[in-house]
Backbone bond lengths (Angstrom), bond angles and torsions (degrees), N, CA, C in turn:
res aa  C-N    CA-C-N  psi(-1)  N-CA   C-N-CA  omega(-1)  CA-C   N-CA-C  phi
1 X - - - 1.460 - - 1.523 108.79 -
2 X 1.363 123.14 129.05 1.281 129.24 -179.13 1.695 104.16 -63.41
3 X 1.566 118.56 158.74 0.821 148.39 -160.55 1.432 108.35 -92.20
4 X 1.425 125.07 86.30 1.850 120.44 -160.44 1.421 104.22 -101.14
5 X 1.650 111.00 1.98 1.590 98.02 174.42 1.352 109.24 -75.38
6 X 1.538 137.06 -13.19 0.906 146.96 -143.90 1.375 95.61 -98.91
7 X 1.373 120.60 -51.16 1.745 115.99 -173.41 1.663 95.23 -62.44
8 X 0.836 129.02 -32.93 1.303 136.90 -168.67 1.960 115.78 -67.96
9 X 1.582 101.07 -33.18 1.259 110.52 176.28 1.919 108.85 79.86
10 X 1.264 109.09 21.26 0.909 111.05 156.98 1.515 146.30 -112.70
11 X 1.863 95.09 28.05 1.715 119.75 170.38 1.228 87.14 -102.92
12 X 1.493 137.46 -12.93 1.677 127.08 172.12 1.510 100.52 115.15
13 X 1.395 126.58 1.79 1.126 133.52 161.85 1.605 109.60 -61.47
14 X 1.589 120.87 163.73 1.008 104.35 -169.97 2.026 76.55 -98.25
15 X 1.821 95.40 160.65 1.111 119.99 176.32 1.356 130.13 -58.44
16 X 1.246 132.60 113.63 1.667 139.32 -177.04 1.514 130.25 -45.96
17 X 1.278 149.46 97.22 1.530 121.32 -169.76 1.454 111.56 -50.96
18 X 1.199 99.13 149.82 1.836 96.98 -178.05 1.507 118.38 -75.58
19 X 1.221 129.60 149.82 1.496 140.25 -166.10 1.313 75.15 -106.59
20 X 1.643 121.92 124.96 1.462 120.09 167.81 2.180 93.81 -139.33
21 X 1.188 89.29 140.36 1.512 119.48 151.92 1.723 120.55 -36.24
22 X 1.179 109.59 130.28 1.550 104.92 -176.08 1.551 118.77 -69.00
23 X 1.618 122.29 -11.66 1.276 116.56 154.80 1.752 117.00 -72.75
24 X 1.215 112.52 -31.79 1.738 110.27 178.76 1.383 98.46 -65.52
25 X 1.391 123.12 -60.56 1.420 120.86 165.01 1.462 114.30 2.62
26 X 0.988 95.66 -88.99 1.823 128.76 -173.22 1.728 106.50 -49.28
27 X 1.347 111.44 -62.87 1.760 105.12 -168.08 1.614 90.30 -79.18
28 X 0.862 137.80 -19.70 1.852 123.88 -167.83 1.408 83.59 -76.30
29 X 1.617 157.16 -41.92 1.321 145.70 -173.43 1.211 85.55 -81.58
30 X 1.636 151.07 -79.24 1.244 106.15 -176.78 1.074 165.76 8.37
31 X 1.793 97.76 -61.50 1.507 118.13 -155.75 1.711 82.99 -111.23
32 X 1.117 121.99 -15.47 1.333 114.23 -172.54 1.914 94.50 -81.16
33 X 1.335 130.29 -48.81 1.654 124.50 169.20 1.681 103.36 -42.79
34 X 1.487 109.75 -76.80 1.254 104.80 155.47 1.678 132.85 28.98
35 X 1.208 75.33 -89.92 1.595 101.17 -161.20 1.907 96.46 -66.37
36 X 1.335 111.54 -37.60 1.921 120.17 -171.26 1.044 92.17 -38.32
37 X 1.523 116.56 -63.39 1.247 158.58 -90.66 2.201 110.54 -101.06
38 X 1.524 73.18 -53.13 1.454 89.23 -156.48 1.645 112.55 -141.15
39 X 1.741 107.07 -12.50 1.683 103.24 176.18 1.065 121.41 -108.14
40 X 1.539 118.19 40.41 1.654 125.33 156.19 1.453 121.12 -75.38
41 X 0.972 101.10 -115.61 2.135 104.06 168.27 1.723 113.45 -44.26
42 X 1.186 132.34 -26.77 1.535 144.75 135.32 1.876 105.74 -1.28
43 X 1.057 78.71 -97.55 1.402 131.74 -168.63 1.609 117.41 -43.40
44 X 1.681 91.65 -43.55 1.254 105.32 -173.37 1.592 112.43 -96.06
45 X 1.510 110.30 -15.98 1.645 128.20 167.81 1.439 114.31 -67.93
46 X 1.180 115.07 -39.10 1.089 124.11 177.78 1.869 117.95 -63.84
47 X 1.294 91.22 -56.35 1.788 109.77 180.00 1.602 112.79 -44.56
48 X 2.105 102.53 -35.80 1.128 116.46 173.84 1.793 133.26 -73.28
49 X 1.143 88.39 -3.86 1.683 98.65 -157.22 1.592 87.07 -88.24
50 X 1.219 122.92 145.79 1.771 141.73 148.07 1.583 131.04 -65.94
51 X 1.567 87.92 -45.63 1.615 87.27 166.33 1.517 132.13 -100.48
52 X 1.253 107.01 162.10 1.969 114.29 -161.20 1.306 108.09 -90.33
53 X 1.084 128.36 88.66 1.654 110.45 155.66 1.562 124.78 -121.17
54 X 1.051 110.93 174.74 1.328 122.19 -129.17 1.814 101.30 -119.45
55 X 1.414 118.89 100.72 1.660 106.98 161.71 1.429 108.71 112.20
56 X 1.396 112.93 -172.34 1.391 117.59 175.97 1.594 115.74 -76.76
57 X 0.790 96.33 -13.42 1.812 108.28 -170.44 1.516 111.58 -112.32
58 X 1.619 114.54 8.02 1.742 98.33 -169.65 1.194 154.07 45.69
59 X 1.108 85.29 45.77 1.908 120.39 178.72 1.614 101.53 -49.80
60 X 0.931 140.56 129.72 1.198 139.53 167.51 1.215 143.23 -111.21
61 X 1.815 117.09 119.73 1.798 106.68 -135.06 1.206 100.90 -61.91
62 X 1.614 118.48 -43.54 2.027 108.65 -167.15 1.400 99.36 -44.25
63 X 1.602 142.36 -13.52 0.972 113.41 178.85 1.505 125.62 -98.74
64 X 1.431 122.50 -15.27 1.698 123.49 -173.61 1.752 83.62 -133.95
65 X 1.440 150.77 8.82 1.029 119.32 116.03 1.830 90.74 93.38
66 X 1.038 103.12 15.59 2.193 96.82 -177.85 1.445 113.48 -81.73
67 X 1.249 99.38 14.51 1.828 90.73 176.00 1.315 124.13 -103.01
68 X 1.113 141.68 128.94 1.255 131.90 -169.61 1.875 113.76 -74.50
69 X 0.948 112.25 -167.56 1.697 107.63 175.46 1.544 98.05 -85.08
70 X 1.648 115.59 114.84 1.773 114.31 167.36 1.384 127.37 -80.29
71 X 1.418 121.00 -2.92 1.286 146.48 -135.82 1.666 104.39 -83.33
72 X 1.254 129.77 72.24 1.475 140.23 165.48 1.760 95.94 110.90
73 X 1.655 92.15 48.39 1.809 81.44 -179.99 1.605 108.35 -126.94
74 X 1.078 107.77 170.84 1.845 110.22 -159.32 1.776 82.14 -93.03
75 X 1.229 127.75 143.87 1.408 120.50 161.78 1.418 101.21 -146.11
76 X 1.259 95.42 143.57 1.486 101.56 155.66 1.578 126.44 -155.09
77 X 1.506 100.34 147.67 1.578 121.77 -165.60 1.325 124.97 -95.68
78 X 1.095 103.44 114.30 1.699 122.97 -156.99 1.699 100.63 -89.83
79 X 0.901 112.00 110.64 1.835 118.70 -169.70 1.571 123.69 66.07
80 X 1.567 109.14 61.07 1.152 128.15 -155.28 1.503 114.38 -82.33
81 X 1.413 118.72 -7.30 1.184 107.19 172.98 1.694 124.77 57.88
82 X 1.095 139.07 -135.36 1.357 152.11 -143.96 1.797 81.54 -114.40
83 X 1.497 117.19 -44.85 1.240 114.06 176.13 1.092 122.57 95.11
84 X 1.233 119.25 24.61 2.058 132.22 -161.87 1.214 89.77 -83.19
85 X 1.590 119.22 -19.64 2.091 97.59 -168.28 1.760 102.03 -87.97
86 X 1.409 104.13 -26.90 1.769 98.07 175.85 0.648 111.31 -85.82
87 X 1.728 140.12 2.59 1.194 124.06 172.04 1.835 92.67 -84.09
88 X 1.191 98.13 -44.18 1.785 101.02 179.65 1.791 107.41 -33.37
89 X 1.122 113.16 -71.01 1.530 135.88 155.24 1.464 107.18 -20.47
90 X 1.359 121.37 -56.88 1.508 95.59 -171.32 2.041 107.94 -86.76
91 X 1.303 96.19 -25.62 1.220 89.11 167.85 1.580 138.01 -55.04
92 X 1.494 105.83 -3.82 1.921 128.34 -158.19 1.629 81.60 -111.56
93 X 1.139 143.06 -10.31 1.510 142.43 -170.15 1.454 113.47 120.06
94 X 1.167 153.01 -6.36 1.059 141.34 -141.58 1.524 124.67 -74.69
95 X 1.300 139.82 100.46 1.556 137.52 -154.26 1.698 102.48 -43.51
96 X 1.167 101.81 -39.20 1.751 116.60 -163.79 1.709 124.19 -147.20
97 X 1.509 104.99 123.50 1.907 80.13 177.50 1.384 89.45 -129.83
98 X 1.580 115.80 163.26 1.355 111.69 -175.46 1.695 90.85 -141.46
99 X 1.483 117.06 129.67 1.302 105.38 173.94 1.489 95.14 -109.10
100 X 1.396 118.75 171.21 1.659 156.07 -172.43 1.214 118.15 -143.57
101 X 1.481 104.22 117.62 1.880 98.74 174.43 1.140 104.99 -157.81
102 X 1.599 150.78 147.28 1.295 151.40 167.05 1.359 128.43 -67.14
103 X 1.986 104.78 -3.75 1.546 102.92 -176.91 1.208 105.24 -130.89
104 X 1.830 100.92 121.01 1.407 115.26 -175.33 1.468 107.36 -53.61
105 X 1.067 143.26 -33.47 1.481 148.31 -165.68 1.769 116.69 -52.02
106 X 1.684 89.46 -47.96 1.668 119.49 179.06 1.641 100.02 -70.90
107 X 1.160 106.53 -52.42 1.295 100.80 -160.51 1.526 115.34 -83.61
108 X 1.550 105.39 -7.46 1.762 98.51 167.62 1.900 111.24 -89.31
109 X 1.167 107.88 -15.14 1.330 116.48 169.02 1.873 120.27 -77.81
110 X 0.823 116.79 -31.37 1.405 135.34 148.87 1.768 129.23 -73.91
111 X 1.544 110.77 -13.91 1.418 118.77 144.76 1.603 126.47 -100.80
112 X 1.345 117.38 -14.83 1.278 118.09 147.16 1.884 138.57 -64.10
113 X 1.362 92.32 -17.05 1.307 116.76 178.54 1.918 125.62 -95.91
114 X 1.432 84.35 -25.01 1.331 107.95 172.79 1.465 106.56 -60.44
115 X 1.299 86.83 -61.97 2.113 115.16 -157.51 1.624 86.43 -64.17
116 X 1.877 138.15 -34.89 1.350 122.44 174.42 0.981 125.30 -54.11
117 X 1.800 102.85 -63.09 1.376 111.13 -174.96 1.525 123.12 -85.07
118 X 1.344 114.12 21.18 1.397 138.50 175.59 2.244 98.23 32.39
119 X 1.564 106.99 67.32 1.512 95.69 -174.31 1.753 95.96 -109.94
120 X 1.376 132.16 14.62 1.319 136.52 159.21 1.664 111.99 80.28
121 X 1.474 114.84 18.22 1.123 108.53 179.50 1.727 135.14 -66.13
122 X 0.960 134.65 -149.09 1.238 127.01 -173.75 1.400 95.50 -172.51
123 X 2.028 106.96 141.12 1.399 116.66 -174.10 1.491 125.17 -130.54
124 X 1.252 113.61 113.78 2.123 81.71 -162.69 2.178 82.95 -113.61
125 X 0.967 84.25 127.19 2.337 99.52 154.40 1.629 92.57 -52.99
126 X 1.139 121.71 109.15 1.548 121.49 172.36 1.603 90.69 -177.86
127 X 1.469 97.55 136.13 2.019 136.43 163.21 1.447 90.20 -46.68
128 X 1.439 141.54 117.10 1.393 124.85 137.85 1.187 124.93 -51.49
129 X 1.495 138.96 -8.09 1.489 137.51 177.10 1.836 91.16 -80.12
130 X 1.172 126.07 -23.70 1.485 144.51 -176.91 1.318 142.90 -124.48
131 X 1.507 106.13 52.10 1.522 106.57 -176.82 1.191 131.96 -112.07
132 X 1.561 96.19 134.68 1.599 116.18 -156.29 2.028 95.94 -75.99
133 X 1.173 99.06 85.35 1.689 102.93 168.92 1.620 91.26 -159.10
134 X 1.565 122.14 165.86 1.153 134.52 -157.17 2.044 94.24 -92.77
135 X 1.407 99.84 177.93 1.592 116.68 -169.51 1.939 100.35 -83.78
136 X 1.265 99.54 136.48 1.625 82.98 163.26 0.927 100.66 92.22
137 X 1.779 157.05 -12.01 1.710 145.90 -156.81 1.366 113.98 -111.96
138 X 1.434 129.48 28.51 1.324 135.79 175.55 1.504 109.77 -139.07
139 X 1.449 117.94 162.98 1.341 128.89 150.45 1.201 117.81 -80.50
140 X 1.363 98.00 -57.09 1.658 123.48 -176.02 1.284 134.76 -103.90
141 X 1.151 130.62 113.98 1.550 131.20 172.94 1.243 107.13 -88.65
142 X 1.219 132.50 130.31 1.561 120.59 169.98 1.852 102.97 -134.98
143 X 0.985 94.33 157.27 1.755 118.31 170.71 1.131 123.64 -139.50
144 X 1.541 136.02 115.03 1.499 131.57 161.16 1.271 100.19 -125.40
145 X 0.879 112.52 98.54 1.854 137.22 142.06 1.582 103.35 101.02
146 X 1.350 112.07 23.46 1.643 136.08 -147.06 1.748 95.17 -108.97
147 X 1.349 85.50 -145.89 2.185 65.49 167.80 1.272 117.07 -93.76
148 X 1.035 115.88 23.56 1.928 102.21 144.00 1.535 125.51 -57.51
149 X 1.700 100.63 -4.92 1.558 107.33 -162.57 1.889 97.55 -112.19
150 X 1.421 99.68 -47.89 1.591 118.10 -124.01 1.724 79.51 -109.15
151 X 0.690 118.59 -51.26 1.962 119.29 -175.40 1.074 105.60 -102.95
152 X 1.736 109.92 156.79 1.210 123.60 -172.93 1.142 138.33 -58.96
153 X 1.545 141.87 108.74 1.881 106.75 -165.13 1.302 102.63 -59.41
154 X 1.280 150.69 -52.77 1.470 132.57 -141.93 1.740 95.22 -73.91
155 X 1.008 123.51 -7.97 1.599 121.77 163.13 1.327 124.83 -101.11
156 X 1.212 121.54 -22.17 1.812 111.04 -178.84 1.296 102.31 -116.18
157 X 1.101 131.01 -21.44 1.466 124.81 157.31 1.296 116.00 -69.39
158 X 0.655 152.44 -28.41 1.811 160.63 147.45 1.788 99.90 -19.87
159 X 1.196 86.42 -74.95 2.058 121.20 165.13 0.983 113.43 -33.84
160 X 1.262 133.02 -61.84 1.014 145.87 -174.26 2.070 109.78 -43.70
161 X 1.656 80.98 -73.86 1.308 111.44 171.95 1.634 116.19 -47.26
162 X 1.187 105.74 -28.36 1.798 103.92 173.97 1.496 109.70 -78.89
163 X 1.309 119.46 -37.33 1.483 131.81 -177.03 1.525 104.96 -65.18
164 X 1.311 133.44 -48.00 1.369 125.80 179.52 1.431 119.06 -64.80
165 X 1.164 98.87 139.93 1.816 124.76 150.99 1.798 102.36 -46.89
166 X 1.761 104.31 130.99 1.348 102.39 153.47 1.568 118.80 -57.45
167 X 1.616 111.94 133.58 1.394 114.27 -176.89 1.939 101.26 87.89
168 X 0.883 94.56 23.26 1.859 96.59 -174.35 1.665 89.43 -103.91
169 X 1.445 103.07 -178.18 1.432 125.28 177.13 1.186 129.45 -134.13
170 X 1.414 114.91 144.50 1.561 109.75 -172.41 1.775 100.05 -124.36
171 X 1.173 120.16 114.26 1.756 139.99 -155.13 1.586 98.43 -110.96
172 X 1.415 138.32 126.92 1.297 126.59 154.95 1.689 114.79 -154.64
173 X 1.300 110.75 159.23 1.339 103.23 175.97 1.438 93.94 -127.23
174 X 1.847 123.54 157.83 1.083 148.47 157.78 1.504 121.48 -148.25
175 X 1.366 99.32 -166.36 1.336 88.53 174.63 1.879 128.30 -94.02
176 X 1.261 108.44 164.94 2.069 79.80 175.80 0.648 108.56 -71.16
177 X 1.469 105.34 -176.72 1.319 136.78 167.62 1.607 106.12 -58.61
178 X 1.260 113.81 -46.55 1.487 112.39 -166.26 1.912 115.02 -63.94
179 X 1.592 82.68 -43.47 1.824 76.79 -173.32 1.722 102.84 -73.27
180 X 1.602 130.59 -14.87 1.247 111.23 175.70 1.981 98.66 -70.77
181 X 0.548 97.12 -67.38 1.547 113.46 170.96 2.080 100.78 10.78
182 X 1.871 96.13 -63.65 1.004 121.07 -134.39 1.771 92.77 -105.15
183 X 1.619 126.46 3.06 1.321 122.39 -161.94 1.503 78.26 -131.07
184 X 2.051 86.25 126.55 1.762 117.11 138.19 1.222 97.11 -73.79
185 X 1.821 79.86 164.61 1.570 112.31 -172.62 1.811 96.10 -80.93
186 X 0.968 141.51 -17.89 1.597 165.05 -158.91 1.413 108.24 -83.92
187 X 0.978 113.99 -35.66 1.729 111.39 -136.56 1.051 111.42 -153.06
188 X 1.513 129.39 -168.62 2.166 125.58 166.55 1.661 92.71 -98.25
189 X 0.694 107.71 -162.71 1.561 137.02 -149.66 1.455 77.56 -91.22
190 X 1.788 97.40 146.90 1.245 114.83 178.36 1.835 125.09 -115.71
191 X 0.859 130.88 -149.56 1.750 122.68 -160.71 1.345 102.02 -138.82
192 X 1.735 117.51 22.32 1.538 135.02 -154.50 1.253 103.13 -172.62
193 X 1.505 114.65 157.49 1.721 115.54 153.45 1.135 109.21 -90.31
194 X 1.853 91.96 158.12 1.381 112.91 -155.23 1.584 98.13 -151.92
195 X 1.503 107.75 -5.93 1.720 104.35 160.68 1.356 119.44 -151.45
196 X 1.400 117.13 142.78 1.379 103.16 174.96 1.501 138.17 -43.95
197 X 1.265 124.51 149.89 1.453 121.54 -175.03 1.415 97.66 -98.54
198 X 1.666 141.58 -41.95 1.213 143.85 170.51 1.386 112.07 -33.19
199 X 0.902 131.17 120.62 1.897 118.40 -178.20 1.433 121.21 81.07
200 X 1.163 122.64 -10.55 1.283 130.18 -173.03 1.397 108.98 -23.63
201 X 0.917 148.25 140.58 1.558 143.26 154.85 1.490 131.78 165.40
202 X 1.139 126.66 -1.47 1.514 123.76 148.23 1.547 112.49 -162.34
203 X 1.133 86.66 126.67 2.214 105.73 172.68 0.808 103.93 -110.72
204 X 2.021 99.27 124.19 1.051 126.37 142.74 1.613 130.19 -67.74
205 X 1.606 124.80 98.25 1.277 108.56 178.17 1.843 118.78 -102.63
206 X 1.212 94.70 153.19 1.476 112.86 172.43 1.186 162.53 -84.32
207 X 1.875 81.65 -37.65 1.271 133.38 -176.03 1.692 113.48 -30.23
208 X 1.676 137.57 131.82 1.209 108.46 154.52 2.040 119.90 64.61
209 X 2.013 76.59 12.43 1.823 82.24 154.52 1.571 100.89 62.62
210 X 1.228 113.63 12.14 1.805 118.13 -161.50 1.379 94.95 -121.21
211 X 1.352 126.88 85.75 1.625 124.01 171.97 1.372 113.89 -86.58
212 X 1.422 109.85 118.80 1.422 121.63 169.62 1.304 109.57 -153.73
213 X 1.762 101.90 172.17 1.897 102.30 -161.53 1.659 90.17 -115.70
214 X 1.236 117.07 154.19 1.466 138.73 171.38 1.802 105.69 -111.31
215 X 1.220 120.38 157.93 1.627 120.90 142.05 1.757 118.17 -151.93
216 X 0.981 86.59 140.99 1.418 106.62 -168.63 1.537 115.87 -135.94
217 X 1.633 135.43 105.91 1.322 124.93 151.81 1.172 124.74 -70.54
218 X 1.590 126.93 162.05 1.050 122.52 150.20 1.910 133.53 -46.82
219 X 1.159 123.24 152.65 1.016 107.87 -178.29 1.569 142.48 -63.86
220 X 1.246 96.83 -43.44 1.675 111.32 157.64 1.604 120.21 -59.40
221 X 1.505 121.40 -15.57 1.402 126.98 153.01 1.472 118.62 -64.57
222 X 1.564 94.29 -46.10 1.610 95.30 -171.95 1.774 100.96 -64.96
223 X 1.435 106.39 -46.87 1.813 94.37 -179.00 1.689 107.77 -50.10
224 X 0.964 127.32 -38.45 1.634 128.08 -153.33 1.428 91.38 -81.32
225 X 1.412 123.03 -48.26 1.900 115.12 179.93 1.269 92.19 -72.41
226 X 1.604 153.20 -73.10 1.427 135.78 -177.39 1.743 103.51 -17.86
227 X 0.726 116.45 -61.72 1.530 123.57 -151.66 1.065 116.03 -81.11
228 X 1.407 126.23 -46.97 1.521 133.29 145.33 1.631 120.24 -45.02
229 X 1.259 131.95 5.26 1.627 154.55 -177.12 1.552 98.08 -116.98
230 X 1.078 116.95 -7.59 2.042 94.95 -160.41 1.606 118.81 88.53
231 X 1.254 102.81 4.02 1.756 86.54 -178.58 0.890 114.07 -112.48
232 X 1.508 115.16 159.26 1.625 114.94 -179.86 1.500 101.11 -105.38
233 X 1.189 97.49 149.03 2.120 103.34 171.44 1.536 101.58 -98.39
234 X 1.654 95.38 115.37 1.487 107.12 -164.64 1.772 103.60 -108.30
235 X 1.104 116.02 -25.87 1.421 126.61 158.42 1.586 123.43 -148.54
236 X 1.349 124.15 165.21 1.349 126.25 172.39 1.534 102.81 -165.43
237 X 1.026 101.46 132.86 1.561 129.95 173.08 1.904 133.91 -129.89
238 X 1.929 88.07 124.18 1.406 76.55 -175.31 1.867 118.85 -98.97
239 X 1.173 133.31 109.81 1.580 127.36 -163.35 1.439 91.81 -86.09
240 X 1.699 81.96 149.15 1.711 104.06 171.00 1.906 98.11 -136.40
241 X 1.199 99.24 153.93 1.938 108.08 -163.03 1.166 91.35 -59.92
242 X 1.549 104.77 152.00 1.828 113.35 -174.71 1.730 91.44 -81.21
243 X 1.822 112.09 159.63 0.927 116.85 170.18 1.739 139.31 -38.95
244 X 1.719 97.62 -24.93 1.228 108.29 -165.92 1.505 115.43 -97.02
245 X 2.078 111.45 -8.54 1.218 113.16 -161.60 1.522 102.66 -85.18
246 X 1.592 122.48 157.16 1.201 142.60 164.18 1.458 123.25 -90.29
247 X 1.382 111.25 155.45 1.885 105.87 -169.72 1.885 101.95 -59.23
248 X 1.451 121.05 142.00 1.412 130.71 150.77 1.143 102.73 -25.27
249 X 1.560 113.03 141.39 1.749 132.12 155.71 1.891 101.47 -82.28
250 X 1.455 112.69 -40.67 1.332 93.00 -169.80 1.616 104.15 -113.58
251 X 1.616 125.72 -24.55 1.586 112.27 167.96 1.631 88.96 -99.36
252 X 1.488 112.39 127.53 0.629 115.71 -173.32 1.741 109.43 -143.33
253 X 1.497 118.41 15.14 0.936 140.18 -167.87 1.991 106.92 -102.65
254 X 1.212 97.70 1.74 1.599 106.99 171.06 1.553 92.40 -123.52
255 X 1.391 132.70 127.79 1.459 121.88 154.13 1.070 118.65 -84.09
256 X 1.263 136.34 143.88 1.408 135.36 171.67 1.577 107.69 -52.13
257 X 0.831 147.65 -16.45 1.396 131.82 -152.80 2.008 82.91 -96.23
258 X 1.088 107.64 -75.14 1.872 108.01 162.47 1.785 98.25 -17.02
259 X 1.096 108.37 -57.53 2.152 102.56 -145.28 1.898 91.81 -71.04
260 X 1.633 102.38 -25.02 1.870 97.59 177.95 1.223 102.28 -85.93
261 X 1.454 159.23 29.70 1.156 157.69 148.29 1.223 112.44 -123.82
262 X 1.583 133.28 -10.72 1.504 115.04 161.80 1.890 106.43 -164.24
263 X 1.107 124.47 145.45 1.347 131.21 -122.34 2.232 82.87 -90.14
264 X 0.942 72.73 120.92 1.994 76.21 178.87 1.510 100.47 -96.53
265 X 1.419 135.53 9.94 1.609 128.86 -172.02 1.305 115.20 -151.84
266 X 1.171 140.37 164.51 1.508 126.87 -154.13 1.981 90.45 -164.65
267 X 1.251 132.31 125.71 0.901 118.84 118.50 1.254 133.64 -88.57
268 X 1.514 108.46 173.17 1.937 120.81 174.86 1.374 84.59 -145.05
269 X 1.569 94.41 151.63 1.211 124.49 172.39 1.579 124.27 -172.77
270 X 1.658 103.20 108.16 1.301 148.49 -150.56 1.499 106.61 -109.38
271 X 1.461 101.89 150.19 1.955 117.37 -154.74 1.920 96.49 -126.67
272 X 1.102 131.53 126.82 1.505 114.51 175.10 1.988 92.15 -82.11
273 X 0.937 89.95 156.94 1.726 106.47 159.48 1.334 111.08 -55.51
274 X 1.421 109.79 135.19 1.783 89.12 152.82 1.580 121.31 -113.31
């Protein structure tokens, strides 16, 4: 097996530009406006907060409980963004968190945040379909809205799965099946389907002059690639907005009144064999 600490520049080599995919392309300028935009005081509220919740709507874990025990465990976060949930994570115990993301923008805002709240994390510029770290060096893989969204499963779940410890876990949130189901490329989410479920697996959106790629299987796909990997599906949950939440200021393409009548978010959470 080739040597991926090395593209990475962490055998002391200097660091590789990344070979990225024409959907990474696309959402890393995204997330790189993004980030100008909206992950200052954001960003940094978040890093601050104690308690965990979950999604566009603030699901809140003491209440559905999807986290496993983090408490002296190696984790790491596969499309980590700004990184407020591993910091969440290391704050719950976590021995180690390591985030991954393709956009320098995110990830200097998530090392500025680090260096505040002094929580010892660690950041590498790396593809989650492609990360330059060895087989076997985690407990935990996790994703919220990271590449569970933005990269391919039949590629970062693969990844994922190489990075864990037998008896490790693979944690993520996205969106369901139903609200992809239920969203034009035009508009928010609709009160009908509006795409096939047969084939399901990567959107191109348009919307708002804003080109970026999504992927999403169906669910009974996702069990059959889990399972065909070694993993077991040890829980899954579908959330719908708590009674009390109000529509998003910035996703705002799901309304809450939709997310309290049908579940717009999904975790999974998967066991390797040992």
């Amino acid at each position: 097996m080739p040597d991926k600490s090395v593209r990475s520049g962490m055998s002391g080599e200097l660091p590789q530009p990344l070979e990225l995919p024409d959907y990474a392309i696309k959402n890393r300028a995204v997330w790189t406006a993004a980030n100008a935009a909206y992950s200052g005081p954001r960003a940094r509220d978040s890093w601050a907060k104690n308690e965990i919740h979950w999604g566009v709507f603030k699901v809140p874990e003491n209440e559905i409980h999807a986290l496993p025990d983090v408490h002296g465990l190696d984790v790491i976060e596969l499309g980590c963004g700004t990184a407020y949930f591993g910091c969440w994570l290391k704050k719950r115990g976590a021995a180690r968190v390591v985030g991954i993301d393709i956009t320098p923008a995110q990830l200097d805002t998530a090392r500025e945040l680090n260096a505040e709240f002094r929580m010892g994390l660690e950041f590498i510029e790396a593809n989650a379909e492609d990360v330059p770290l060895p087989d076997a060096s985690f407990d935990l893989a996790f994703s919220e809205y990271g590449a569970s969204i933005w990269c391919d499963p039949y590629l970062w779940i693969p990844e994922a799965v190489r990075l864990l410890r037998p008896g490790g876990e693979l944690l993520f949130l996205q969106s369901s099946t139903l609200q992809m189901l239920c969203s034009p490329d035009e508009s928010r989410v609709a009160e009908r389907l509006v795409n096939p479920q047969k084939g399901m697996h990567r959107f191109d959106w348009t919307a708002e002059d804003e080109l970026s790629t999504e992927f999403h299987i169906s669910g009974s796909e996702m069990f059959r690639l889990l399972h065909s990997l070694g993993m077991d599906v040890v829980d899954f949950r579908e959330l719908f907005a708590p009674d009390d939440a109000s529509d998003h200021s910035y996703y705002s393409y799901v309304p809450v009144a939709w997310a309290k009548k049908w579940p717009a978010e999904e975790i999974w959470r998967a066991r390797k064999r040992l």
